[in-house]
N, C-alpha and C positions, 0 to 999 in steps of 0.2 A: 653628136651622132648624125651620122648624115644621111640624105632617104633612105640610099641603097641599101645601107646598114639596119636601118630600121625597118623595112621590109623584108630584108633575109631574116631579120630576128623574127617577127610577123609571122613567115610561114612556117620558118621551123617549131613555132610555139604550135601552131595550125598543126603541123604533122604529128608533132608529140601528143597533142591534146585527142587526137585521133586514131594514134596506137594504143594510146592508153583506154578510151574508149571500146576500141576492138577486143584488145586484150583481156578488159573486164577484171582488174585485178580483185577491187572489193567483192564481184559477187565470188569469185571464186573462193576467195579468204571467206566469204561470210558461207558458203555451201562446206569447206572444208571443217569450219568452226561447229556449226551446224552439228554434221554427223557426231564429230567429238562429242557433241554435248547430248545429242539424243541415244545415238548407241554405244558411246561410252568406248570397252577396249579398259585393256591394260592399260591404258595411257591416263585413264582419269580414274584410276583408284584411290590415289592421294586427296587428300581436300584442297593441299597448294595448287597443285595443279588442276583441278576442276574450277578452282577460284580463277586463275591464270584464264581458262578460254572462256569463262563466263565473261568475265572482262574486256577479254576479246573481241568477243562476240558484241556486247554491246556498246562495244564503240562502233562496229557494223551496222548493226539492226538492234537498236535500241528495242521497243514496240517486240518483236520474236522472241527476244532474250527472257521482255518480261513472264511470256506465253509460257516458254518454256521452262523456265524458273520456279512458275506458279505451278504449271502442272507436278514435277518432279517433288516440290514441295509438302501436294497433297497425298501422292504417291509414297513419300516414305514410310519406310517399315511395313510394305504391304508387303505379303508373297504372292508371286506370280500367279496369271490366270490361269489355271487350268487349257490346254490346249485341246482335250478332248471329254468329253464326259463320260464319269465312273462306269465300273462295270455294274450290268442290272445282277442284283440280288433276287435270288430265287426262293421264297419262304413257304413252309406248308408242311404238311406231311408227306414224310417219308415212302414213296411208292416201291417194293420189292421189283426187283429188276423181271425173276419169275414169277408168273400166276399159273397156279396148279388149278384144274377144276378137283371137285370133291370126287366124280365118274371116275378119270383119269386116275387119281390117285388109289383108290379103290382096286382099280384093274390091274394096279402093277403090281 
């Protein structure tokens, strides 16, 4: 191989190493994986397939998967939080919509 050649190889390694950098393909695979796995979708109803991007995932971000895993983990079989709180309960006795005085009623 002679310099020239191994310098044109040199920078096109340099160039590649540096669109791939820009490009950012893992975070984007590891952000796309991510949502999968936190908000789920029709796409991860299956257990194969929940298995699939977990897997995924942690060939990305080992360390977040486990996070993620553990939480979902302790999570199951819960029902959902509540988004707002119950309506108040009004308890006691029954007040008449009208009050008669004894005068009034007398006079009519």
């Amino acid at each position: 191989m002679s310099p020239l050649t191994a310098t044109i190889a040199a920078l096109g390694l340099l160039a590649a190493g540096y669109a791939v950098g820009r490009i950012r393909p893992w975070d984007r695979l590891d952000n796309y994986l991510w949502r999968k796995l936190t908000f789920g979708g029709t796409w991860t109803r299956s257990k194969p397939r929940m298995a699939a991007i977990a897997c995924l995932h942690a060939l990305v971000r080992p360390l977040v998967t486990a996070g993620i895993l553990r939480q979902m983990w302790r999570d199951r079989g819960q029902s959902p939080k509540p988004t707002h709180s119950p309506a108040i309960r009004i308890t006691g006795p029954r007040i008449p919509n009208h009050r008669v005085n004894e005068e009034q009623e007398a006079t009519e």
